[in-house]
C-alpha positions as CSV (number, residue, x, y, z in Angstrom):
1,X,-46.3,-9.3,102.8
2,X,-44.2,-6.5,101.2
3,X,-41.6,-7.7,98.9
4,X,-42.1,-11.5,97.5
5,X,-39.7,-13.4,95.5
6,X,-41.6,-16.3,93.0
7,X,-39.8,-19.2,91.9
8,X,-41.9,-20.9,89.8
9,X,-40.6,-24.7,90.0
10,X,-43.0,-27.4,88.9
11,X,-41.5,-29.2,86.3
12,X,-39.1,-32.5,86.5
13,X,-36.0,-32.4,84.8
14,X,-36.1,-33.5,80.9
15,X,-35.3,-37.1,80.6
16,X,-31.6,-36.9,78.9
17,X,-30.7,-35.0,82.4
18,X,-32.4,-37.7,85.0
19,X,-29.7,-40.1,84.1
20,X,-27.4,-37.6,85.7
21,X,-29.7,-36.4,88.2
22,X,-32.6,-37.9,89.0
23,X,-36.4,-37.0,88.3
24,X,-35.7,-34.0,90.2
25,X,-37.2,-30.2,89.5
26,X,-35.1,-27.9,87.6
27,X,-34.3,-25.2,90.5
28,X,-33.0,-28.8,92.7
29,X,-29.7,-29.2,90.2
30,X,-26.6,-28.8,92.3
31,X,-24.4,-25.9,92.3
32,X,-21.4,-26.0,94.0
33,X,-23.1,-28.7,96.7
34,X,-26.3,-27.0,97.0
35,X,-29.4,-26.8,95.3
36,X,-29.8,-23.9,92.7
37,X,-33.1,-22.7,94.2
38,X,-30.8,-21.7,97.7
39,X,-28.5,-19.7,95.3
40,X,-31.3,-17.3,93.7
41,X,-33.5,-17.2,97.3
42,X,-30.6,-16.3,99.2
43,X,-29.9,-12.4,98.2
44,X,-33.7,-11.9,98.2
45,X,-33.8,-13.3,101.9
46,X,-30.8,-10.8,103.0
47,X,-32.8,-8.2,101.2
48,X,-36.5,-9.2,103.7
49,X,-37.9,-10.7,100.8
50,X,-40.2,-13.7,101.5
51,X,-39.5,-16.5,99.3
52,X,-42.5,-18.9,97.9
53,X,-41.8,-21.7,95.1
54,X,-44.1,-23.3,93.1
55,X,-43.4,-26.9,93.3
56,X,-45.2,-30.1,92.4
57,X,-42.9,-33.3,91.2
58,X,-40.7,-32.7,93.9
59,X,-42.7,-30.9,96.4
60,X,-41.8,-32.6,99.6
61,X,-37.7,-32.1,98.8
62,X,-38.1,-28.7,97.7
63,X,-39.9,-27.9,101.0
64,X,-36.9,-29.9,103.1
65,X,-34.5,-27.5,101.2
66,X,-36.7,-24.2,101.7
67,X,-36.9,-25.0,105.6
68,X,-33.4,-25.7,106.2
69,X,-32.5,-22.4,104.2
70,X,-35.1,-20.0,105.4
71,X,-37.2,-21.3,107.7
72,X,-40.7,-19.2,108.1
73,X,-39.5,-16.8,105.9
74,X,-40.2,-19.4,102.8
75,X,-43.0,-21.3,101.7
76,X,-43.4,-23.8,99.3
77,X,-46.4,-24.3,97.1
78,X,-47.7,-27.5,95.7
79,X,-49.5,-26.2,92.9
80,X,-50.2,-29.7,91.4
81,X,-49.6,-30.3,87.3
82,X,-49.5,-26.9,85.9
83,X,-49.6,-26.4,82.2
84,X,-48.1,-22.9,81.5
85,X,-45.6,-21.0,84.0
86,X,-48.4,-18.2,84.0
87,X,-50.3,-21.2,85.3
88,X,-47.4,-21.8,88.2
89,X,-47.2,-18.6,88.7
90,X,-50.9,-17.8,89.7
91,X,-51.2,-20.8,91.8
92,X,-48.5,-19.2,94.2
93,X,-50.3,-16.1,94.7
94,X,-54.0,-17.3,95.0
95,X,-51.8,-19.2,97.9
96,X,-49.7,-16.4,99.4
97,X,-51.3,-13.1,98.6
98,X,-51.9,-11.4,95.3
99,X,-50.9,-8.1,96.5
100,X,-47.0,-7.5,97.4
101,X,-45.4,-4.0,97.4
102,X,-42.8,-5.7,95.4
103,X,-43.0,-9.0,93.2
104,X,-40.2,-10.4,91.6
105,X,-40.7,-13.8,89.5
106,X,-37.4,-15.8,88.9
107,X,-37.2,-18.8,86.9
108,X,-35.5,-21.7,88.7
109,X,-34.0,-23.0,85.3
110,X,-32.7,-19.9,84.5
């Protein structure tokens, strides 16, 4: 794998935002009817980078949304109840390769 885009995307929403929401993962908020994670993988995908997120309260959903937008050029990673991002973040890559020509890491909440 040459370039790959990280999203790292474990964490559920805080509590003050599920009543508008759900208990749904930060990068899963809508913007302008889709999910923010499609609007930071999309210019990476036009640019032939392959797309993994780190996911765990909303794995399954996150991996529906990843499919319909890229499919076999995105993966999603379940990388269970991380503590740290840094924790997120090497979960992904002990999944999809630690050793990209290019790694970008973009925060889904960001």
């Amino acid at each position: 794998m040459k370039k790959l885009l990280i999203i790292p995307n474990a964490g559920l929403l805080p509590e003050e935002l599920r009543a508008d929401f759900g208990p749904i993962s930060t990068g899963m908020i809508p913007l302008d009817a889709e999910p923010a994670l499609c609007l930071i993988a999309r210019p990476y995908l036009e640019s032939g980078f392959h797309v993994a997120v780190g996911a765990h309260g909303d794995a399954a959903a996150v991996e529906r949304q990843m499919r319909r937008l890229a499919a076999g050029r995105a993966s999603v990673v379940d990388v269970g109840p991380t503590a740290t991002i840094a924790a997120t973040v090497e979960a992904v890559l002990d999944r999809v390769g630690r050793n990209p020509e290019s790694l970008v890491v973009h925060f889904a909440d960001t």
